[in-house]
Every structure is written in structure tokens, then in C-alpha cells.
VODORO-107127 format. One line per 2 residues: number of its first residue (from 1); for each residue y, z, x of C-alpha. Coordinates in nm, 3 decimals. Example, Ala and Ser with C-alpha at 12.3 -4.5 7.8 and 13.67 -1.06 7.14 Angstrom:
residues 2
1> -0.450/0.780/1.230  -0.106/0.714/1.367 $
//
This chain:
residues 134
1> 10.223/10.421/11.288  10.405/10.166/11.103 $
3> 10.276/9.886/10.942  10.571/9.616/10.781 $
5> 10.479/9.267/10.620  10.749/8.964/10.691 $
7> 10.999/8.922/10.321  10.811/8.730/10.083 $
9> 10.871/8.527/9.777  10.857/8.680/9.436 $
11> 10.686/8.542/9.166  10.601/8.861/8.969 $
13> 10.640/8.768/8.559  10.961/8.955/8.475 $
15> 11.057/9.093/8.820  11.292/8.855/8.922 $
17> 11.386/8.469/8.914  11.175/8.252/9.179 $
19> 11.284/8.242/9.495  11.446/8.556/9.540 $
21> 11.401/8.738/9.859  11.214/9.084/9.840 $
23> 11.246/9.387/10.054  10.998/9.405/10.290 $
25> 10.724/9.591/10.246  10.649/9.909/10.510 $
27> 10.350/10.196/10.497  10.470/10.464/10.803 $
29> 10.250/10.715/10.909  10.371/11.059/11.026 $
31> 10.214/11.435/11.084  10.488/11.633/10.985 $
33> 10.210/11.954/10.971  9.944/12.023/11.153 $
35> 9.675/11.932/10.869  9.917/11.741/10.642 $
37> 9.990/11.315/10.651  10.262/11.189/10.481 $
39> 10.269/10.833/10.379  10.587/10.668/10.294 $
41> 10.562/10.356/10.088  10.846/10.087/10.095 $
43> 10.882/9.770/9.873  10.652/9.651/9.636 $
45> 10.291/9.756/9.583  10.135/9.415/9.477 $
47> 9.851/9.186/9.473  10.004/9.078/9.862 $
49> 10.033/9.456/9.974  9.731/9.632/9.802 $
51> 9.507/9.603/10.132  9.772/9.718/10.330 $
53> 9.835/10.030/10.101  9.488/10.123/10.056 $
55> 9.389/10.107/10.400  9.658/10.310/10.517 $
57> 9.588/10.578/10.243  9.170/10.574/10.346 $
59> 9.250/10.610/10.709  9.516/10.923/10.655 $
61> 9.192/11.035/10.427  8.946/11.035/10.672 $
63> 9.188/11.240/10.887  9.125/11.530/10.681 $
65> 9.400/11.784/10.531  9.643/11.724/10.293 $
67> 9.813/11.406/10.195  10.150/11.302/10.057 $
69> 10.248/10.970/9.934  10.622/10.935/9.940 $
71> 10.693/10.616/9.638  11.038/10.704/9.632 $
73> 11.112/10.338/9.812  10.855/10.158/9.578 $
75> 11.063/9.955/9.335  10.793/9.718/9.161 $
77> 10.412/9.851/9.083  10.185/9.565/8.990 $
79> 9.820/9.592/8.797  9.666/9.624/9.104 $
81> 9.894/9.808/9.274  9.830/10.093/9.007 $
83> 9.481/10.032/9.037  9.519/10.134/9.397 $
85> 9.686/10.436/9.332  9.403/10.552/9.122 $
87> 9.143/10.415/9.393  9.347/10.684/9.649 $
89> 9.334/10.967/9.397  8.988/10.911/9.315 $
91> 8.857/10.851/9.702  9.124/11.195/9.786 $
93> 8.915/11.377/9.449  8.579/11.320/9.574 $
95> 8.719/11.438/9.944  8.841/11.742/9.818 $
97> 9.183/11.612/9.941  9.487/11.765/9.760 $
99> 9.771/11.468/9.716  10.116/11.522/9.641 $
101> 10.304/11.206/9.498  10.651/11.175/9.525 $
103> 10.777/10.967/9.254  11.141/10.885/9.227 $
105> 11.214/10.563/9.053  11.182/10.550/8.694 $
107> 10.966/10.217/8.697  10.718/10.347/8.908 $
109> 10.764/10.738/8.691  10.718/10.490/8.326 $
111> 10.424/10.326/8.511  10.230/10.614/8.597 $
113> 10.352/10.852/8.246  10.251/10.546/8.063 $
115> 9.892/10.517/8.207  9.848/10.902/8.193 $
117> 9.954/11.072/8.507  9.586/11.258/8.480 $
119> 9.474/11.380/8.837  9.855/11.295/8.993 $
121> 10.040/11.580/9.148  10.397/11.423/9.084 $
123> 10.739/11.510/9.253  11.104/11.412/9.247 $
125> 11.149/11.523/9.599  10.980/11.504/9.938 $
127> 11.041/11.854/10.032  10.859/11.985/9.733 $
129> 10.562/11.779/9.778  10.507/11.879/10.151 $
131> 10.580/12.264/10.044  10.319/12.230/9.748 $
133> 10.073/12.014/10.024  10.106/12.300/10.248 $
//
């Protein structure tokens, strides 16, 4: 399952000048295990694409099994977007969920070292976090 919003306009303080085009923002879906989801996040995770995150992460949730949540295409985390992130670890925590992140760009690394990476399972590499998932 793939879900992909149309390019939108930018107007994140700092991110770029107004009016630029951003990438388009994807969450796909696949079952690479038998009780193992991996979600792979493209674009931005913003104000317009919060919703879209989070209910992507509750529904691979409620399937049960382990979860990993591929950033490495996430270039730009917003307030809320990092407010989501915790809302997914927290929901996963009270599931009894393991979540492996995978965390490759060094905005999105600063963003979560900076706000305490407490409760995140964080990896460089896709691989490792499906081997660690199980």
C-alpha cells in the first residue's frame, strides 16, 4: 500500500525560499517478514503530512509484530512531525511493539539526538533494523 500526496508549496521558516517545489511526500507499506511491517517515509513530515504518517504507523500497529520505520528519505521534520514520532513510539510502547528506526539524514539524526532519542531504536541502515526487528 502506498499512499503519495500531490508536490506542495513550502513555507516552512528556514527550509527554503517561498515557492519552491517539494518532493512529494510517500508512506509505502510492505511485509517483508511474516510478523514484521516496514514503513518507508518519503519527503517531509509536516503539519500537511502528520495525518497521513500517523495513520499509516497505527494501522501497521494494529497488525501486530514488529515495526520498522525507514526515515532515510525524510529530509525536513517539523514540531509536529516529531511529535508524531513520539505519538508512534508511545502507541508501539504501550502495544508491546518493538520499532526499529532507520535514521539516515543528519537533520532528522540532530532532531531526534537533540530531543533525547529516549525509547528510539535508531539505525543507519535498513538491513540492520529488519535483522534487529526480527
Amino acid at each position: 500500500m502506498k499512499i503519495q500526496k500531490p508536490p506542495r508549496l513550502s513555507r516552512a521558516f528556514g527550509r527554503s525560499s517561498p515557492g519552491a517545489l517539494c518532493e512529494p511526500f510517500s508512506v509505502t507499506t510492505t511485509f517483508p517478514g511474516n510478523r514484521c511491517t516496514l514503513l518507508v517515509v518519503v519527503g517531509d513530515i509536516d503539519l500537511a503530512t502528520v495525518a497521513t504518517f500517523v495513520e499509516c504507523a497505527e494501522m501497521a500497529l494494529a497488525r501486530g509484530g514488529a515495526l520498522v520505520v525507514d526515515l532515510g528519505g525524510t529530509t525536513f521534520c517539523s514540531g509536529a512531525g516529531l511529535r508524531a514520532l513520539h505519538r508512534v513510539q508511545h502507541r508501539a510502547d504501550e502495544l508491546a511493539v518493538p520499532v526499529a528506526w532507520v535514521v539516515r539524514t543528519p537533520a532528522v539524526r540532530r532532531l531526534l539526538r537533540g530531543t533525547g532519542v529516549a525509547g528510539f531504536s535508531c539505525y543507519r541502515d535498513r538491513a540492520d533494523a529488519l535483522a534487529a526487528a526480527g
